[in-house]
TIFI-753591 format. One record per residue (C-alpha): residue in three letters; x, y, z. Coordinates in steps of 0.25 Angstrom, whole numbers, plus 5000, padded with zeros to 4 digits. Layout:
AlaXYZ ...
***
This chain:
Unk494151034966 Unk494350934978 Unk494050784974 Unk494050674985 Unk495050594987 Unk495350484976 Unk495050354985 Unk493650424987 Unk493350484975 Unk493650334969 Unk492550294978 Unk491450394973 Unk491750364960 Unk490750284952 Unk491350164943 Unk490450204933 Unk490350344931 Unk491850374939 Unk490850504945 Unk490550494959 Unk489350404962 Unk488050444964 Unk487150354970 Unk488150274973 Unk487950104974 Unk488750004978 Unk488949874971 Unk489449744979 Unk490649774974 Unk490749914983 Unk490949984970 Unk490050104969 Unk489350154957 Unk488350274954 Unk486950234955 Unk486550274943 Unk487850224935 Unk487550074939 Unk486150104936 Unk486650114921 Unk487850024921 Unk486649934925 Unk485549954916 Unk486649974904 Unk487349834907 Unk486749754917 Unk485149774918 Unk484349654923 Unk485549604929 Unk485449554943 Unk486649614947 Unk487749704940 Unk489349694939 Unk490149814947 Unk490749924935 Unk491949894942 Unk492349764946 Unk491149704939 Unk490949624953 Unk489249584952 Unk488249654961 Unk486749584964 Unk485749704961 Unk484449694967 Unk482949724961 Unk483349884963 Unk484549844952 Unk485649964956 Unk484750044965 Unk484649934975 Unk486149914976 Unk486749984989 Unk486950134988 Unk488350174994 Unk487850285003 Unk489250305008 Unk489750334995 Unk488550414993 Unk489050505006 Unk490650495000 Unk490250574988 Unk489250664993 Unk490550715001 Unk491550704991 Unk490750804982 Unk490850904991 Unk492350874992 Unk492350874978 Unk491651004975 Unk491251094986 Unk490451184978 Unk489051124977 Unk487551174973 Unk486451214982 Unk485551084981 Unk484351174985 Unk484151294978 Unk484251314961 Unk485051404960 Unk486351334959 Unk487051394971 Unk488351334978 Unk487951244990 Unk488851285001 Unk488251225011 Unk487751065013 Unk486551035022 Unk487250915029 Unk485850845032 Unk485150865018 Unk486450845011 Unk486250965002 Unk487051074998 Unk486551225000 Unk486851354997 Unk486851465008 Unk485451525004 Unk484851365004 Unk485551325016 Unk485051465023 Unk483451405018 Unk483851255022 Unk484151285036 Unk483051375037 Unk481851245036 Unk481451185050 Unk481851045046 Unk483351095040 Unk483651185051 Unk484551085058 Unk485351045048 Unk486751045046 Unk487251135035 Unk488751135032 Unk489651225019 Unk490251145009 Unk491551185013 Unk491551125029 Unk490950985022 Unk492050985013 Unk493151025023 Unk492450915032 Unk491951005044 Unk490450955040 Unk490150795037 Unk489450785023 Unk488950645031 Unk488050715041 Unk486750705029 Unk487050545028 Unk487250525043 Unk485950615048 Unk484950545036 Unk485050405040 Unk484650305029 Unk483250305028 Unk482450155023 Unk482050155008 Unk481050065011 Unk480350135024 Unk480150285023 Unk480650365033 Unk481250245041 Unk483050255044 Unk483750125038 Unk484450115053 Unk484549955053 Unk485349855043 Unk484849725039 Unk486149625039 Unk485249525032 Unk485049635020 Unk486249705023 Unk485349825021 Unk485049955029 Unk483549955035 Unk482650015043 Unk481849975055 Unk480549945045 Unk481449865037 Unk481649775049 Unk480149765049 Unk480049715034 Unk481049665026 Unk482249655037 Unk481449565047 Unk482149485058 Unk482449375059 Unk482849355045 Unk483649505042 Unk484549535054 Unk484549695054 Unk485449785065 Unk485749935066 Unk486350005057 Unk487450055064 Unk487749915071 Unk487649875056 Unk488549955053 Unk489649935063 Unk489649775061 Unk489749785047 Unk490849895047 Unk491549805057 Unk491349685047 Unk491949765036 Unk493049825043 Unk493649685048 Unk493349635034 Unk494649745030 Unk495649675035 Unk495649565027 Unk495149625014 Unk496349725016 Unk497149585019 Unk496649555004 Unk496849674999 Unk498349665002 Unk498349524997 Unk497749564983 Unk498849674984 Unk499949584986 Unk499349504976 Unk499449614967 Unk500749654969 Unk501249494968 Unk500449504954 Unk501349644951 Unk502549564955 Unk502149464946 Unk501949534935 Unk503249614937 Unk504049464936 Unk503149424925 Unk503549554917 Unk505249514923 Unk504949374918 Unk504449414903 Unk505649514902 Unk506549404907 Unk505949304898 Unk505749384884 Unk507449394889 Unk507549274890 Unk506749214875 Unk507549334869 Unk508949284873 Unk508549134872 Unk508149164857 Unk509349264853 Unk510149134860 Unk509549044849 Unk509649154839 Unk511049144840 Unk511349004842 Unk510348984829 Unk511149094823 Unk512649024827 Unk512148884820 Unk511848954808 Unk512949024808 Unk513648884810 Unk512948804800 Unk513048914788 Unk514548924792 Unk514548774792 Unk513748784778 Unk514848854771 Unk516048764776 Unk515248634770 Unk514948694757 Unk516548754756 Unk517048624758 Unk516148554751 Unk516548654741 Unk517848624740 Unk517648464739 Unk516748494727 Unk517648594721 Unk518748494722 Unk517748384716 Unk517548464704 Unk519148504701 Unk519248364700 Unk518148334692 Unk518448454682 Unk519948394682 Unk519448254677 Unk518648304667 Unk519548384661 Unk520648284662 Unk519548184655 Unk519048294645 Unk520548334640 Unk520948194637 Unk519748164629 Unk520048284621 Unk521348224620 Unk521048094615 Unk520048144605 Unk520848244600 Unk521848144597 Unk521048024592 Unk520348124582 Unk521448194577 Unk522848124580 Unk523448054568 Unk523647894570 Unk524847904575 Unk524748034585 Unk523447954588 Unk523947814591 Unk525247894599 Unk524347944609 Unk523147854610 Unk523947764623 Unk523947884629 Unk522547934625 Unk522047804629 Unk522647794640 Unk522247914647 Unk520847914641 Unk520747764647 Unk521147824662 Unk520347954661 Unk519147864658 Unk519147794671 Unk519247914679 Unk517847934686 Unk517548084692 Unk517548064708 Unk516048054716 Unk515548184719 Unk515248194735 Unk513848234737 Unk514048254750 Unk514848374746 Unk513548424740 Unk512448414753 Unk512348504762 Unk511048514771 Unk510548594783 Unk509848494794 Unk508948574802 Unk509248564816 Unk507948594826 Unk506748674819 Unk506348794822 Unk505148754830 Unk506048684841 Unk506948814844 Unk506348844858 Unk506748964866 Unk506048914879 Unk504648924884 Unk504049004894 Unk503448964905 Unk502349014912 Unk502348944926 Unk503648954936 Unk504748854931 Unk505048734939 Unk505748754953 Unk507348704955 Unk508148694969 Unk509348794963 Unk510048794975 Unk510148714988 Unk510748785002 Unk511448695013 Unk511448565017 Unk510948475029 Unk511948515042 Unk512248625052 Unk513548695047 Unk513448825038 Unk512648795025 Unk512048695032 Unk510648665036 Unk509848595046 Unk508248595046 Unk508248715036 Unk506848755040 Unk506348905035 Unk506848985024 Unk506749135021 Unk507249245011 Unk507949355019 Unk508649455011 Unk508549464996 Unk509649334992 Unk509449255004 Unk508749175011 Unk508749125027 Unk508648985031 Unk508148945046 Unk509048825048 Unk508348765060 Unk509148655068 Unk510448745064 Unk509848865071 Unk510148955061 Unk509449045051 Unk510549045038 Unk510449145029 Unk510849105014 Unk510949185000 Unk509849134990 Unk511249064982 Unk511448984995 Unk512649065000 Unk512549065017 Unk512549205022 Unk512349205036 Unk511649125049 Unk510749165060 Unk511249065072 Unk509949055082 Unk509748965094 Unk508548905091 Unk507848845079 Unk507448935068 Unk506248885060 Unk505849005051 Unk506249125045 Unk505649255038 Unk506449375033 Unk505849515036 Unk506249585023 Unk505749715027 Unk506449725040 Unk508049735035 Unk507749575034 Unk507549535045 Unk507349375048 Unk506149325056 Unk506649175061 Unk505849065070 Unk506248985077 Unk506148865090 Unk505748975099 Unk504649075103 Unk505549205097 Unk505449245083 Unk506749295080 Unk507249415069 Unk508549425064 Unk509349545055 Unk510649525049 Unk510849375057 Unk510449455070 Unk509349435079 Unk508549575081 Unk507249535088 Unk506449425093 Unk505049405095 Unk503949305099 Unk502449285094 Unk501749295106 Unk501549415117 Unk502949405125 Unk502349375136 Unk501549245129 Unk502949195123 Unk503149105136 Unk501849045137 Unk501549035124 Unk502048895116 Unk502448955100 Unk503048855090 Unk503648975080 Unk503848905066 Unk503749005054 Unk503949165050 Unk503649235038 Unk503549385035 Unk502549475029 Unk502849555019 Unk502649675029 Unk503749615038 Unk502749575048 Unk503149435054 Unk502249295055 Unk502749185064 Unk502049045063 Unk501848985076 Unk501348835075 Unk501048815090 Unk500148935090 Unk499648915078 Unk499749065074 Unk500649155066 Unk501149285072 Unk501349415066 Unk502449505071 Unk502949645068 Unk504249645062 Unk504949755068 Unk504749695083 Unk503949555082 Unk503049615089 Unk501649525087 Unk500649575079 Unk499449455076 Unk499349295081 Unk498549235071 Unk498049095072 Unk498449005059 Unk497848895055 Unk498948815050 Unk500348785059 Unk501348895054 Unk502548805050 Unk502848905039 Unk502349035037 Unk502549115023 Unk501749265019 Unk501049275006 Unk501849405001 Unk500749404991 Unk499449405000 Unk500149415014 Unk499549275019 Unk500349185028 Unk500749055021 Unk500548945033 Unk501248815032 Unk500848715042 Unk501848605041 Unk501248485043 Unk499748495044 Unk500248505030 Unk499548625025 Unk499748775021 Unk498848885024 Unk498649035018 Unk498349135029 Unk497849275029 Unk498549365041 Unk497449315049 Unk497649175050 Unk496549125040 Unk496949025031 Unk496549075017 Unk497048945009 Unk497648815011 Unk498948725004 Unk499048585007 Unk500148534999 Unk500348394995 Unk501248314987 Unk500748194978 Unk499548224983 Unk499748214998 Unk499748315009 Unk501148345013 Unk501648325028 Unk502148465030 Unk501948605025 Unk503348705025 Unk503848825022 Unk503048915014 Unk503349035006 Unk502649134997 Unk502749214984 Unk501949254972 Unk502049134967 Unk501249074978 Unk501648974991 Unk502648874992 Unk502748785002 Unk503648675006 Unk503048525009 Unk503648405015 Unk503048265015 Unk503848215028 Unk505148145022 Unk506448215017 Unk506348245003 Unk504748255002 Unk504748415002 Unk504048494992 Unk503948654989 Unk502448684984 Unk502148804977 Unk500748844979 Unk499748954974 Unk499349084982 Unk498049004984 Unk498648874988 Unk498448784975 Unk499848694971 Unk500648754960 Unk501948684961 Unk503048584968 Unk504248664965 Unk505148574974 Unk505248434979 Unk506248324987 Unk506348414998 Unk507148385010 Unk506248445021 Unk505848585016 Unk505348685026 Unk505248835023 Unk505248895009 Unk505249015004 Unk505649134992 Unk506949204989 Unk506749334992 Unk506849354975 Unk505649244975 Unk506849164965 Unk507049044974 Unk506248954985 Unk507248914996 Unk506648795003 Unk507348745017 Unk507448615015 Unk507848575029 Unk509448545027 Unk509548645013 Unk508848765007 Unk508448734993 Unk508348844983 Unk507248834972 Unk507148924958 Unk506248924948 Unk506648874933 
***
């Protein structure tokens, strides 16, 4: 069996019942759902109420004193399935006769399908003889449009028998007929005009409405993707984190394990030599007192037992050593020997692995390129900045007429010598990177490899000599499509990659000193210098939202370089003296999030490694790298 095609078949299909609808009404919504299953989902869930939420996105509709039969019936829809049934399923029953016979045939004018012996009985009454009857087979292969019933029986007024709803009321917003206009759509309070000029203004109306809702679309889908790559880092960031815990803890493990190791060694050597001085106390000990106890044995013996003469014989000597045994006192016990204790270094409680933070870590300058000058690894007005090639970065060093390309460690690579004064640069990363560079002069200028490939201007050529252009910033989309800010004009140009060739004008609102793309949304990123603001931009120059940094409270005198990530914007300010610049990171809406760099020279353009890992800031006589930690 043939089914329609799946982006039509989803919009047959009923939310409810997932059959296709029948009867089918529209919410505000634009979701469609069979009459009959929001009658239910209706009275089951919501009865009484003044208005119902959509199955689907649960957006509310306001339902009027008919409840679900006074919303709007999706007659297109209604035509859609009619024709996608016969797509669907070519055999069919007669809608005339009984007797349950396959209708091969479809009156295009009654919309009803017959079987040859009805068709033959159709045609054959006065007021059917005219009407169009084609097989199921030529509608289905398209030779006979299914539409010819809708288009020949024109709406007719619910309210006025008989009488054709050929005018709409742009006050109700409703079809009408010419009675209607006489009743209950009366000028001058209802404006009412034909349907058909009704129809073409409002088709018109809708059809330039697409443009931007397609611009939103892709913005939610970038949005989307940016969200995706977020959650791809988080999921690199855990993985590298629960790394990270498990190697800072096996770290302590061991060290914890070494002093224990060292303590219980320690431990052992203290109570062997203490040992050994205690073992050395009692030999001595045990030696006086048996000394002690042998010559009182001795002297008793002999003072019970001797005969006077044996007695007296031996008693000086008796005496004697009695006399120097008995002044003998045992030497002090040390009770050092004796104590041993362990003193508890920090508690458990204070053992700390780290903590984990849930907001990006402070910013650090990790790396400063050049100095104030003109020779090589030297700058002098260091005005735009941009991430070429994966690893480096190119630096328009304005007074110096140069463009230097460095390595993102700071190593010089190579130079781009021009003869004028270069002002901004952008990498087209999609065309075997290119760079885009601006400059003192009506010609934007693309170079490849250090070589100049093509040059183009931002007006008509032959406008270029009458037409005054101040040429002050670049940036690329990311579909390589080129956007050059031109203060004079006050206008940003979009330019075709391949050959410059010019594409749109569009007026701005704010002077283009520096420009920078949304890669998330696709919005251009306006820096006005000093009228001291920032504006987000849609591709037609409408300022959506507007930054107006400050510092301690204060307007800043001038609005830099600008860049864009996931993240959100980052602009660089300067209050006017040497020293006084800033970097602001901002959210997608506008609102301060942070000061991420302070005490700069005179910062001008900014932007992001091409790995998103570090700001490089031209800071008039260096480049400044910044990193998170």
């Amino acid at each position: 069996m043939a089914t329609a095609p799946p982006k039509i078949s989803n919009h047959l299909e009923c939310g409810i019942c997932k059959n296709q609808c029948k009867r089918p009404k529209m919410l505000d919504c634009q979701h469609n759902f069979c009459e009959g299953c929001l009658e239910k989902y209706h009275i089951s869930s919501y009865k009484g109420a003044a208005q119902i939420p959509c199955p689907v996105c649960k957006l509310d509709t306001a339902l009027s004193g008919k409840h679900i039969q006074g919303l709007k019936t999706n007659v297109h829809l209604m035509g859609m399935v009619e024709e996608a049934s016969h797509q669907e399923d070519p055999k069919v029953i007669c809608q005339i006769c009984d007797k349950e016979k396959e209708g091969m045939l479809r009156c295009l004018d009654c919309a009803q399908n017959l079987c040859p012996s009805c068709c033959k009985i159709h045609l054959r009454f006065t007021a059917a003889s005219h009407h169009t009857v084609a097989t199921l087979e030529e509608i289905c292969l398209g030779k006979a449009p299914v539409e010819k019933t809708r288009e020949k029986d024109e709406p007719q007024c619910h309210k006025h028998k008989g009488q054709v709803q050929q005018l709409y009321c742009e006050t109700c917003e409703e079809l009408i007929c010419l009675d209607c206009t006489a009743v209950d759509h009366c000028k001058p309070t209802h404006h009412y005009t034909d349907v058909a000029d009704a129809s073409f203004k409002y088709r018109k109306s809708l059809n330039e409405m697409f443009s931007n809702f397609n611009e939103d679309i892709q913005g939610i889908e970038q949005c989307l993707a940016a969200s995706s790559q977020a959650k791809r880092q988080l999921a690199r960031e855990t993985l590298q984190n629960i790394k990270a815990v498990e190697a800072t803890a096996a770290r302590i493990r061991a060290e914890i394990t070494n002093q224990e190791n060292k303590l219980l060694e320690e431990i052992k050597q203290i109570e062997e030599q203490h040992n050994r001085s205690l073992d050395k106390q009692a030999r001595s000990l045990s030696e006086m007192l048996q000394g002690k106890q042998h010559s009182l044995e001795t002297a008793k013996d002999v003072t019970n037992t001797a005969s006077d003469d044996d007695f007296l014989h031996l008693y000086p000597l008796l005496s004697k050593n009695l006399e120097s045994l008995k002044g003998q006192n045992p030497p002090d016990i040390d009770p050092s020997l004796s104590y041993l204790r362990f003193a508890q270094g920090n508690p458990i409680s204070d053992i700390s692995l780290g903590q984990l933070e849930l907001r990006a870590g402070q910013w650090e300058m990790c790396r400063e390129i050049g100095r104030h000058g003109r020779r090589l690894g030297e700058f002098h007005g260091a005005r735009g900045v941009t991430a070429t090639q994966p690893g480096e970065i190119a630096v328009a060093d304005s007074e110096n007429k140069r463009v230097v390309i460095y390595s993102n460690e700071g190593q010089h690579m190579r130079n781009i010598a021009l003869q004028s004064y270069p002002r901004a640069a952008a990498a087209i990363c999609s065309h075997d990177s290119q760079l885009v560079i601006v400059d003192d002069t009506k010609y934007v200028k693309i170079f490849q490899n250090g070589k100049l490939v093509r040059t183009f201007t931002t007006v008509p050529q032959i406008e270029v000599d009458q037409t005054d252009v101040d040429l002050q910033s670049v940036a690329v989309k990311m579909d390589g499509t080129i956007i050059v800010g031109d203060v004079k004009r006050m206008v940003q140009t979009e330019h075709r990659p391949a050959d410059g060739k010019l594409l749109h004008t569009v007026p701005v609102q704010t002077q283009p000193h520096y420009l920078a793309i949304d890669g998330c949304t696709g919005r251009v990123v306006i820096s006005g210098g000093n009228q001291q603001k920032v504006d987000v931009a849609d591709s037609n120059g409408t300022t959506l939202s507007t930054v107006k940094p400050t510092i301690n409270s204060q307007s800043v005198q001038s609005c830099r370089g600008v860049c864009c990530n996931s993240s959100g914007i980052y602009v660089a300010v300067w209050n006017g003296e040497f020293g006084s610049g800033h970097i602001h990171h901002y959210d997608l809406t506008g609102s301060f999030l942070d000061c991420l760099a302070k005490d700069l020279y005179s910062p001008h353009g900014v932007t992001f490694t091409s790995n998103d890992e570090q700001l490089a800031v031209a800071d008039c006589h260096s480049v400044k790298m910044y990193r998170k930690v």
